[in-house]
N, C-alpha and C positions, 0 to 999 in steps of 0.2 A: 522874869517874874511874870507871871499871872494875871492880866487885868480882868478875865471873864470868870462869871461864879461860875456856867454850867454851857456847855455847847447849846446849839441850835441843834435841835430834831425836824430833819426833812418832814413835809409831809408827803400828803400820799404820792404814791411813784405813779408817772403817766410815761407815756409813750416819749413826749419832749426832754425828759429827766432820765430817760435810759441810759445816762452817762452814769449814773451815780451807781449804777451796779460793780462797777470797776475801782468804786471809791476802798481806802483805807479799812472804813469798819466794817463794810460788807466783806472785803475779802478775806478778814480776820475772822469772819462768820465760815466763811467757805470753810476755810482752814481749819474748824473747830474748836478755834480760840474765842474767847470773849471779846468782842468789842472796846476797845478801848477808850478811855476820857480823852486820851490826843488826836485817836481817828476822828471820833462825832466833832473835836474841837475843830481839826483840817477840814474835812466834812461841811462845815457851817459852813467857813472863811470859804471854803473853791467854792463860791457862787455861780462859775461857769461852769461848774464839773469838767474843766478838762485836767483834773490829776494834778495844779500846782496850784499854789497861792501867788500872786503879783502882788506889788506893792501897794496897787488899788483895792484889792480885796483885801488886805492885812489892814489898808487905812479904814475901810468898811466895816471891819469886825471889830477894830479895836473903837472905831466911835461908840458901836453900838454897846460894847462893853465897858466904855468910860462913862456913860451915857448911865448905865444901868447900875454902877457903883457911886456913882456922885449923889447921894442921897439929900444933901440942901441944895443941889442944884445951882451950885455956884461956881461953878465950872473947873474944880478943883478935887483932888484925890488926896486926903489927908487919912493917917496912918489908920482912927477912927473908923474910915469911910471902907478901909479894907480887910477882910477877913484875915483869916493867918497870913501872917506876911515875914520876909524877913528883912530886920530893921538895916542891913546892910547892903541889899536890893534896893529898900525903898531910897536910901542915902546915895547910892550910886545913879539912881533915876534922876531925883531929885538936883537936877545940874544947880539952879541957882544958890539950892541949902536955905529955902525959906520951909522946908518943914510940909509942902504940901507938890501932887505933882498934878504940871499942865499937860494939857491933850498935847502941845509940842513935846512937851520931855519926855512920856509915852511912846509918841511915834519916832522921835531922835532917838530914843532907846530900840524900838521895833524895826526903825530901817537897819540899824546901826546890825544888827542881830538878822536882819532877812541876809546884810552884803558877806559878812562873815562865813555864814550858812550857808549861801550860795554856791556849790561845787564846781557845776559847770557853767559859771556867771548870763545865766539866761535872763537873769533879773528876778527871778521867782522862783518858789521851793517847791519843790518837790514833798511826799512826806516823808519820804527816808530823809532829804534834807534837814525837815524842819526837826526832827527828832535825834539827828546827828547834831547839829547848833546847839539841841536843849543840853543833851547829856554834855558837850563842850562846855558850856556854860556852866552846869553843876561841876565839871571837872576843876573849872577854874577859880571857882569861889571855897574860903578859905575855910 
C-alpha cells in the first residue's frame, strides 16, 4: 500500500546531482517512454542518487509521506485520512486492529516489503527490485 499522494520532483540538476541522469524516470525518457509514478516515486526516496533505496531513505520517505497524510496531526493514519485505499491492505497494516495506523506499523509493514524485495540481500532495492516486490504483492492479494 501507498502511503505518499505524489512523488517528490527533483529540482534544478547541477553538477553535484549528475547522478540523477542514470535515475529510473530519466532513463524511461531516454527510451521514449513516459516517465512513470514508480520512477519519480524511487526518484524521490534515492536521496543519494546512487540507483537503490536503503532502509534509511525508505524510513525518510515514508516519514515525510506519513507526515503529509496525517491531516489532525495526531500521529495516526485512519482510513479517513487516506485516499483510495484498500480496506484489506489497511487491515493487514493495521497489526494492533484498533482501526488507525502507526508510523511503526507503516514502517514494520515497509521493512517487512524492502526484505522480501530484496533479491540480492544488499539491504536495499534497486528499482527493478522495488517494482518486482510491488507486482508480488498485488500477485499475492486476493
Amino acid at each position: 500500500m501507498s502511503f505518499t499522494r505524489s512523488g517528490r520532483i527533483a529540482g534544478a540538476l547541477t553538477l553535484g546531482s549528475i547522478a540523477l541522469l542514470a535515475s529510473p524516470a530519466l532513463a524511461q525518457l531516454d527510451e521514449g517512454l513516459p516517465p512513470s509514478a514508480e520512477a519519480f516515486a524511487f526518484d524521490a526516496a534515492d536521496t543519494d542518487g546512487d540507483g537503490l533505496v536503503s532502509e534509511a531513505e525508505m524510513a525518510r520517505d515514508a516519514a515525510a509521506g506519513f507526515t503529509g497524510l496525517d491531516d489532525n496531526e495526531d500521529g495516526m493514519l485512519t482510513p479517513d485520512e487516506l485516499d483510495e485505499h484498500d480496506s484489506a491492505d489497511f487491515d493487514r497494516v493495521d497489526a494492533d486492529g484498533d482501526g488507525a495506523l502507526s508510523f511503526d506499523e507503516v514502517m514494520t509493514n515497509k521493512l517487512s516489503g524492502i526484505e522480501a524485495a530484496d533479491q540480492d540481500g544488499d539491504g536495499s532495492l534497486s528499482f527493478d527490485e522495488m517494482l518486482g516486490g510491488a507486482e508480488a504483492e498485488q500477485g499475492a492479494q486476493p
